[in-house]
C-alpha positions as CSV (number, residue, x, y, z in Angstrom):
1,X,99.7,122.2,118.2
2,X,102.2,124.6,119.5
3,X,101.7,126.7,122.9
4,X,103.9,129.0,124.2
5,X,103.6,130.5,127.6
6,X,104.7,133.9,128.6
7,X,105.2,134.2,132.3
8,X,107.3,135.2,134.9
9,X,107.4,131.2,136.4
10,X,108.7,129.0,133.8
11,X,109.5,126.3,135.7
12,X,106.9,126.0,138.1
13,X,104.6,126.0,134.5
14,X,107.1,123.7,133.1
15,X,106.6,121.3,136.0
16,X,103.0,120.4,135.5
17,X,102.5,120.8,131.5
18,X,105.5,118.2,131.3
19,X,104.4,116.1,133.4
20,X,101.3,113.1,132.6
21,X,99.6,112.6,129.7
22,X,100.6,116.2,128.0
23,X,104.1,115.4,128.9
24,X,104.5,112.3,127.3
25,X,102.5,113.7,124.2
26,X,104.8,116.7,124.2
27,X,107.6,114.4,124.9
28,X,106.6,112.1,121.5
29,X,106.2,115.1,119.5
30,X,102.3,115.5,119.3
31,X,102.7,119.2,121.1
32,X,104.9,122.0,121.3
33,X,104.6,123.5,124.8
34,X,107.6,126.0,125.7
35,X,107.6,128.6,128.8
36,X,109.4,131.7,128.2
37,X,110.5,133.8,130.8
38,X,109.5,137.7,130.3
39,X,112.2,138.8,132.9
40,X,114.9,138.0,130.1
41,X,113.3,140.7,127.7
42,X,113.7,143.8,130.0
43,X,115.6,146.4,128.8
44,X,117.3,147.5,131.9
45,X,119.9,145.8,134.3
46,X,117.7,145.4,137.2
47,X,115.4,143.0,134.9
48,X,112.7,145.1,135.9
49,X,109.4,143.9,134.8
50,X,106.6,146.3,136.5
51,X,106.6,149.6,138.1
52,X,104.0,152.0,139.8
53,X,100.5,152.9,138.1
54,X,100.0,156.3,137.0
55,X,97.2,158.3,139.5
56,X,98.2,156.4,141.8
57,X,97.0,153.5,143.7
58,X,98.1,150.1,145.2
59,X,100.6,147.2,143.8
60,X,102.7,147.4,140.8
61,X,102.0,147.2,136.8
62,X,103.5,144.7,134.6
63,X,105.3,147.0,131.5
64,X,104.4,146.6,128.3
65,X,108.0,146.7,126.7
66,X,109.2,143.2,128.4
67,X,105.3,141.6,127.5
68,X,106.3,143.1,123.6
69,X,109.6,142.2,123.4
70,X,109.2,138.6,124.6
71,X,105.9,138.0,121.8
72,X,108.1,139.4,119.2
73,X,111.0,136.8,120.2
74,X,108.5,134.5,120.2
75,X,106.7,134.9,116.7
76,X,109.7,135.2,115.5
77,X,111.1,131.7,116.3
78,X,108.4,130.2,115.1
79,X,109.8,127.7,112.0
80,X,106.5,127.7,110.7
81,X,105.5,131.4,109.6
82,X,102.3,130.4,108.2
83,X,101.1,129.1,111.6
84,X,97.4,130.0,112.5
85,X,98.8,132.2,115.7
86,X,96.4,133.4,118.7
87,X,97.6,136.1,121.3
88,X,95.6,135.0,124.1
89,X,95.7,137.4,127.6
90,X,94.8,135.0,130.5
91,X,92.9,137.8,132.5
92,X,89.2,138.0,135.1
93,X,88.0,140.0,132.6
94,X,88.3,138.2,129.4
95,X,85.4,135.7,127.9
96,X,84.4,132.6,129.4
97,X,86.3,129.6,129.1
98,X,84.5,126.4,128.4
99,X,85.0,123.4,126.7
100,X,82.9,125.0,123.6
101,X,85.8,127.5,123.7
102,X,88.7,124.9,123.8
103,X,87.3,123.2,121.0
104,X,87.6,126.5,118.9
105,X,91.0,127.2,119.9
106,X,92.7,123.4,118.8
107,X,89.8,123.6,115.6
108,X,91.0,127.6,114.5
109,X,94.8,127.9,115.4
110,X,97.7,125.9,115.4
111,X,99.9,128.3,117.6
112,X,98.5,129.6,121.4
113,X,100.5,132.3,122.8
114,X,99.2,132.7,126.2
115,X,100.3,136.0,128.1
116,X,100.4,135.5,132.2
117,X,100.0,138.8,133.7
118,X,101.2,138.9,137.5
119,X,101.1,141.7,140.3
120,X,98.0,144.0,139.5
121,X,97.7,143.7,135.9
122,X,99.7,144.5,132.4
123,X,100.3,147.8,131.0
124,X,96.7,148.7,128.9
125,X,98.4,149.7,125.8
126,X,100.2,146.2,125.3
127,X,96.6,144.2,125.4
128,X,95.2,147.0,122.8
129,X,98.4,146.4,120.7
130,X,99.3,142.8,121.1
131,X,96.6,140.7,122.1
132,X,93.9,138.9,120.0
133,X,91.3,138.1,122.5
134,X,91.3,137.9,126.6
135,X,90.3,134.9,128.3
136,X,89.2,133.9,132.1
137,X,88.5,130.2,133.9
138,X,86.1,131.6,136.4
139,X,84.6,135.0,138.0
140,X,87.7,135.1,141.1
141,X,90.8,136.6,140.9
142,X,94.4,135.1,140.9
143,X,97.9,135.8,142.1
144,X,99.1,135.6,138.5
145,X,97.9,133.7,135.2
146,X,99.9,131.0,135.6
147,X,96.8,128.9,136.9
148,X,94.7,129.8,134.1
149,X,97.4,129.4,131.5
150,X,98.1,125.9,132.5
151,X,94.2,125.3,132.7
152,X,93.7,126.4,129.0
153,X,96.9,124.5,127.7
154,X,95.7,121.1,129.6
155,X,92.1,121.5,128.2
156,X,92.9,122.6,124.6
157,X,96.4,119.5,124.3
158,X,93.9,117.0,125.1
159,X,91.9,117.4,122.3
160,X,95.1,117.3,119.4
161,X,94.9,113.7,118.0
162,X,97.2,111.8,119.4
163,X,97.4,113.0,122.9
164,X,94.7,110.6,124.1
165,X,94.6,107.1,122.9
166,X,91.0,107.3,121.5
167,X,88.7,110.3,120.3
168,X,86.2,108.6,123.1
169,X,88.3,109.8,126.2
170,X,87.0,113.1,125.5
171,X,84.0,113.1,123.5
172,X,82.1,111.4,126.7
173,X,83.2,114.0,129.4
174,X,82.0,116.6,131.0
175,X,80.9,119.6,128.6
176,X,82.0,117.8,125.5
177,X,78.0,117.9,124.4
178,X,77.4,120.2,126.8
179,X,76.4,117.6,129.2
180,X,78.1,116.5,132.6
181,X,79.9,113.0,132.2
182,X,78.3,109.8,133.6
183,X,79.4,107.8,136.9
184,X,82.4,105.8,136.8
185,X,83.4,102.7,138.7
186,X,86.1,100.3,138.8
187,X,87.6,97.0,141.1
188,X,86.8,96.1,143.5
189,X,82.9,95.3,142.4
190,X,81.4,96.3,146.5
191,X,83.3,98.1,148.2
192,X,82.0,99.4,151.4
193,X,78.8,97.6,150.9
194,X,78.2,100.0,148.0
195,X,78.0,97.9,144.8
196,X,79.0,98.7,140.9
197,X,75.5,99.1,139.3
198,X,74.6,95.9,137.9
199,X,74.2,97.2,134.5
200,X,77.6,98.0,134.1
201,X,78.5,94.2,134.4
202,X,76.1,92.5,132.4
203,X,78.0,93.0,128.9
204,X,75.2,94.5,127.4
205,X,76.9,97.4,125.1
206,X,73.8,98.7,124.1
207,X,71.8,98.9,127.7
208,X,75.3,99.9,129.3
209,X,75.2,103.1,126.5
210,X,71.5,103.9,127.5
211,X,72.4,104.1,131.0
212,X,75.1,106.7,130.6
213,X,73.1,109.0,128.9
214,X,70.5,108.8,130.9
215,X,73.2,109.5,133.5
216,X,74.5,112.4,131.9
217,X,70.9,113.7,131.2
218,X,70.2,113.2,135.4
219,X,73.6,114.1,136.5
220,X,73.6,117.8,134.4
221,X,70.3,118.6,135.7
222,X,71.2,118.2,139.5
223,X,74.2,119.5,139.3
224,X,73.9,122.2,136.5
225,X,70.6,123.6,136.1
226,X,72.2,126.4,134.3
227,X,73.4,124.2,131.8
228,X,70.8,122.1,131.5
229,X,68.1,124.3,130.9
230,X,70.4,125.3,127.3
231,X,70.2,121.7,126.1
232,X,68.2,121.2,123.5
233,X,66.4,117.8,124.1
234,X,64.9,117.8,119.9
235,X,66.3,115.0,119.0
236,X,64.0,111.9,119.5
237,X,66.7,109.6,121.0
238,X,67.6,112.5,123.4
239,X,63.8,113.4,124.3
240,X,62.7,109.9,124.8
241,X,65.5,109.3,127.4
242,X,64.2,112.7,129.4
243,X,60.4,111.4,128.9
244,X,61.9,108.2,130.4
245,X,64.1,110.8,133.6
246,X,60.3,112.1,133.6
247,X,58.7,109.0,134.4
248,X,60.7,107.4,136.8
249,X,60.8,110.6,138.8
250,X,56.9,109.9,139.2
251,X,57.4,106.6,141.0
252,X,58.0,105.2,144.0
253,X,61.9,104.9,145.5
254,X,63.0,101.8,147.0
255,X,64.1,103.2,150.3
256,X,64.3,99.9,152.6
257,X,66.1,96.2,152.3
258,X,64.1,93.9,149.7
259,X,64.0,90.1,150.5
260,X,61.6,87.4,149.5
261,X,60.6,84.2,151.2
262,X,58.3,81.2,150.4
263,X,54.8,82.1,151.0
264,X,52.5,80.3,153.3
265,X,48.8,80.7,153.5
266,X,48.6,83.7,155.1
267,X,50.0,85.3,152.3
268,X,47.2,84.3,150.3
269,X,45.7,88.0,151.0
270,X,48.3,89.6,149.4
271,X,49.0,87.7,146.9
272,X,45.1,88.1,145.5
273,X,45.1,92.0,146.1
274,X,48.1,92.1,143.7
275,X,46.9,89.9,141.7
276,X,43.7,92.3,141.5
277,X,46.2,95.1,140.9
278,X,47.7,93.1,137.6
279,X,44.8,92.2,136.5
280,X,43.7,96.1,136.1
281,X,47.1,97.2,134.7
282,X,46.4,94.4,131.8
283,X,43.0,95.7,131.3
284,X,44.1,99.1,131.0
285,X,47.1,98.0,128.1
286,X,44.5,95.9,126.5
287,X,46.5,92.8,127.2
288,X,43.4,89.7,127.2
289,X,45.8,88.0,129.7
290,X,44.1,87.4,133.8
291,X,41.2,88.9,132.3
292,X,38.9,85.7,132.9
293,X,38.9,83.9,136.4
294,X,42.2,82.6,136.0
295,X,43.9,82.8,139.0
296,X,42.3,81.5,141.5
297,X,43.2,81.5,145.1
298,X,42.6,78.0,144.3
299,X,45.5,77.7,141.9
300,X,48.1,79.2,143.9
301,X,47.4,76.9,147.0
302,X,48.9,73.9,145.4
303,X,51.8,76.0,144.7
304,X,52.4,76.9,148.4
305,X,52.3,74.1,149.9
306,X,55.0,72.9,147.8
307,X,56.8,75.5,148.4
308,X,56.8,77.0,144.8
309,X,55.1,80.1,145.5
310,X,57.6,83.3,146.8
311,X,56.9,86.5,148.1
312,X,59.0,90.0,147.5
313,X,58.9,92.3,150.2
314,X,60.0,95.9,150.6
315,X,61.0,96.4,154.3
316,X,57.8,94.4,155.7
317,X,56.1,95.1,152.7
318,X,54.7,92.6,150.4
319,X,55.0,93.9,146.9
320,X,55.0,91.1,145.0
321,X,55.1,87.5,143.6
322,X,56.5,84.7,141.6
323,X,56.0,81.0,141.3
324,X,58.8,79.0,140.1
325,X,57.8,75.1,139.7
326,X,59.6,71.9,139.0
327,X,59.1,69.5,136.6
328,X,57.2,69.3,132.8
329,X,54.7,71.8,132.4
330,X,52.2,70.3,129.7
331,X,51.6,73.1,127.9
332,X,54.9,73.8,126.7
333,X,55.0,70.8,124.4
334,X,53.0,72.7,122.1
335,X,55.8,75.0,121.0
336,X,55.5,76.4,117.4
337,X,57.3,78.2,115.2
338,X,61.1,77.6,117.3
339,X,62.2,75.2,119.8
340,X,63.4,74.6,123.2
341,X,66.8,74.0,124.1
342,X,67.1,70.0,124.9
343,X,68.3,67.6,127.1
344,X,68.0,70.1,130.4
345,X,65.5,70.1,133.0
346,X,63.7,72.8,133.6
347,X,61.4,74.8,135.9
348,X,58.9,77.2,135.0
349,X,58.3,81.1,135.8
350,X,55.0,82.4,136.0
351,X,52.3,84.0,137.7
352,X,54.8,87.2,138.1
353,X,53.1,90.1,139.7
354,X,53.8,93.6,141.3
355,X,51.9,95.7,143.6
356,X,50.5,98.8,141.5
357,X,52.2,101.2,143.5
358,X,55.8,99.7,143.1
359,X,55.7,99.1,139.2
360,X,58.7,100.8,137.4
361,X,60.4,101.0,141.1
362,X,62.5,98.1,140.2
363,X,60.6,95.4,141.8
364,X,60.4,93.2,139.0
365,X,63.8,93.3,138.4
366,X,64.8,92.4,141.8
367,X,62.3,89.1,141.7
368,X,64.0,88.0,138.1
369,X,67.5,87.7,140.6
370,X,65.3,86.0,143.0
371,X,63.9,83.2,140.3
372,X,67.5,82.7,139.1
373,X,68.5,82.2,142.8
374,X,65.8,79.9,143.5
375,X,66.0,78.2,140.3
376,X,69.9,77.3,141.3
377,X,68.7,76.1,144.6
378,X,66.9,73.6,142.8
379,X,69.7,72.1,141.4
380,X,68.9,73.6,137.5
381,X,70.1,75.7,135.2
382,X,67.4,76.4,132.9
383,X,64.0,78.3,133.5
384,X,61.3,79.0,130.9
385,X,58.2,81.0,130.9
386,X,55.2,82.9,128.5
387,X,53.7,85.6,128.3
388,X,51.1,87.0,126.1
389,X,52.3,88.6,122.7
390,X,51.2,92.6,123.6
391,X,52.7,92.3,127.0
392,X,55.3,94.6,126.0
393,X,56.3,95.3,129.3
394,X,57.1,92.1,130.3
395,X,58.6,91.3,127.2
396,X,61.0,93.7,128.0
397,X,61.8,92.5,131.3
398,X,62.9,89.1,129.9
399,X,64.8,90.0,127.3
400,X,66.7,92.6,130.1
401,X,67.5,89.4,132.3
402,X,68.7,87.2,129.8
403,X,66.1,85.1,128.3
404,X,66.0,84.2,124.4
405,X,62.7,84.4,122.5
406,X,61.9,80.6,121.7
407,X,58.5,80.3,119.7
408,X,54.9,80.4,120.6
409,X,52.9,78.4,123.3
410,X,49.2,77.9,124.1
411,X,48.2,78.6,127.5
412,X,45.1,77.5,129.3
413,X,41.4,76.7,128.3
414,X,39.5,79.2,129.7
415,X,36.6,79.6,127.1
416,X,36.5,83.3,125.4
417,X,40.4,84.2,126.0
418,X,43.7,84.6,123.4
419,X,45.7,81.5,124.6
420,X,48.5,82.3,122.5
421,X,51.6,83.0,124.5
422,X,55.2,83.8,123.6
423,X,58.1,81.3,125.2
424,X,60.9,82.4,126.6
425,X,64.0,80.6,128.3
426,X,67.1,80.9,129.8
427,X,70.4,78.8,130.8
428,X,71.8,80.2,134.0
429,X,75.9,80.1,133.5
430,X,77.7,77.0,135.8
């Protein structure tokens, strides 16, 4: 790509263009970026480059015959003849540019020639003569086109192979697919009690990927309704992510501190009227799981006072629960179909639950961390639980925090119930 800049300030141009990234590509070869000064194509003494408008009025015009002479010297130093060349005058009232645009330009031509008019404006006849096409960075007015020349260079350099050191420094930015570029972060991992979001950390490509489009998706509508609402959202990948956008818009934000403690028996309430809560979500989803008697207040007392039962709570909320015990659970030896890992003790996860109101808010996401701290705490490293095969949800939520399918499990004897469960464990890293 070669660029040449016609302006009146060569070395202030000259000073930012090689400079960076574009200077080290121009430096290596990849680009072509001169600055010629019009002043040294006038054809008086004075160097004269603009005079007074005819009928009258204020400022000075920049004359054509300097802007002419210095393109022809131009073109005509160009070892390439057969170069794709564009006239480009950088002016308010020339088309939009965009990134759209600066893909066209590095795609259709292989020499940019980009005029920077200065005072009021150039001399008519020499844009209806000598230029291809007029372009502006933005409805507002400059002291020269110096600004926008440099703009359009930067924008369309970066795109010549080469420049960058991967195609994927561009093609995830702002306006590459016409939407705004996800949030980055980098070291230190809190800073200012503002953390990295956990999913950038957890090494998981494919989640991490989601997440940034979803961003981008979020980002372009808050900050560019005008470009959003030209986005079309056909493709399925693209209009599940907004149907997802949709969705979590409709729930509730976690606005307060979450913490979770051990329950004691005044928690029993609670507990029970979010237990109600699951058991109507499951019924709903046509999941035969708490859909007999099973549980009990009676069955989470034991837990408590051993100190096995923990409750969630947003601000002085309680939102929800998990149990976490020590020790063999029997009906685990019944694995089919896979294994367990061996020789590790484990505990086990379940009776998981989340107030109705909270579900999708990121409760249960926040009492996974909480069973991995409290497993730790117990001195172990590996926690297992089930849960039944068309709990999708759930499911999902396990595979999220790190647990590996393991095989299938039958849970409990209540008469006229699917037993069948799916296992699922995880080692916690030393």
């Amino acid at each position: 790509m070669k660029i040449d800049i016609l302006t009146l300030f060569p070395d202030t141009v000259n000073a930012v263009l090689h400079e960076s990234i574009i200077g080290r590509a121009a430096a290596k070869g990849i680009l072509d970026i001169n600055c010629i000064q019009i002043r040294d194509f006038t054809d008086n003494k004075q160097n004269q480059v603009d005079d007074y408008p005819y009928g009258g009025g204020w400022g000075c015009i920049m004359m054509a015959q300097p802007l002419k002479a210095c393109l022809d010297s131009v073109k005509a130093s160009a070892k390439d003849k057969n170069l794709r060349t564009r006239v480009i005058y950088m002016s308010p009232q020339g088309k939009p540019f965009n990134q759209a645009e600066a893909k066209r330009l590095k795609n259709d031509y292989d020499h940019l020639i980009l005029v920077c008019g200065h005072y009021e404006g150039v001399d008519e006849r020499f844009i209806e003569k000598c230029v291809d096409e007029e372009i502006s960075i933005g409805d507002f007015v400059l002291t020269g086109g110096e600004i926008a020349a440099m703009a359009v260079a930067d924008s369309v350099s970066r795109l010549v192979p080469g420049v960058l050191s991967d195609e994927e420094c561009y093609t995830g930015e702002s306006h590459w697919d016409g939407f705004l570029e996800y949030p980055q972060y980098t070291r230190p991992e809190v800073w200012e009690d503002m953390p990295v979001p956990e999913v950038l950390l957890n090494g998981n490509h494919k989640k991490i990927e989601t997440w940034r489009k979803k961003q981008q998706i979020i980002r372009t509508r808050e900050k560019r309704p005008d470009m959003f609402e030209k986005i079309d959202f056909s493709a399925k990948e693209d209009k599940k992510l907004l149907d997802e956008i949709v969705k979590d818009d409709s729930r509730l934000k976690l606005t307060l501190p979450l913490s979770y403690r051990k329950a004691v028996t005044d928690d029993l309430p609670s507990v029970m009227a979010i237990t109600k809560d699951a058991r109507e979500v499951l019924k709903k989803r046509g999941i035969d799981q708490w859909q007999g008697i099973y549980p009990t207040q009676d069955d989470f007392i034991p837990n408590i006072e051993n100190g096995e039962c923990y409750i969630a709570f947003h601000g002085d909320e309680a939102v929800g629960f998990f149990c976490l015990v020590k020790g063999i659970d029997p009906y685990y030896g019944s694995i089919t179909d896979g294994k367990w890992t061996e020789g590790l003790e484990y505990c086990s996860f379940h009776r998981l639950a989340v107030k109705a109101a909270y579900r999708g808010s990121g409760i249960s996401e926040y009492i996974f961390k909480c069973a991995d701290e409290v497993c730790r705490s117990y001195g172990l490293r590996c926690i297992r639980a089930d849960t039944h095969k068309k709990n999708k949800a759930v499911q999902r939520l396990l595979k999220d925090s790190g647990y590996k399918y393991r095989g299938n499990v039958t849970v409990g004897t209540e008469p006229g119930h699917d037993h069948a469960r799916q296992a699922y464990e995880k080692i916690l890293k030393k």
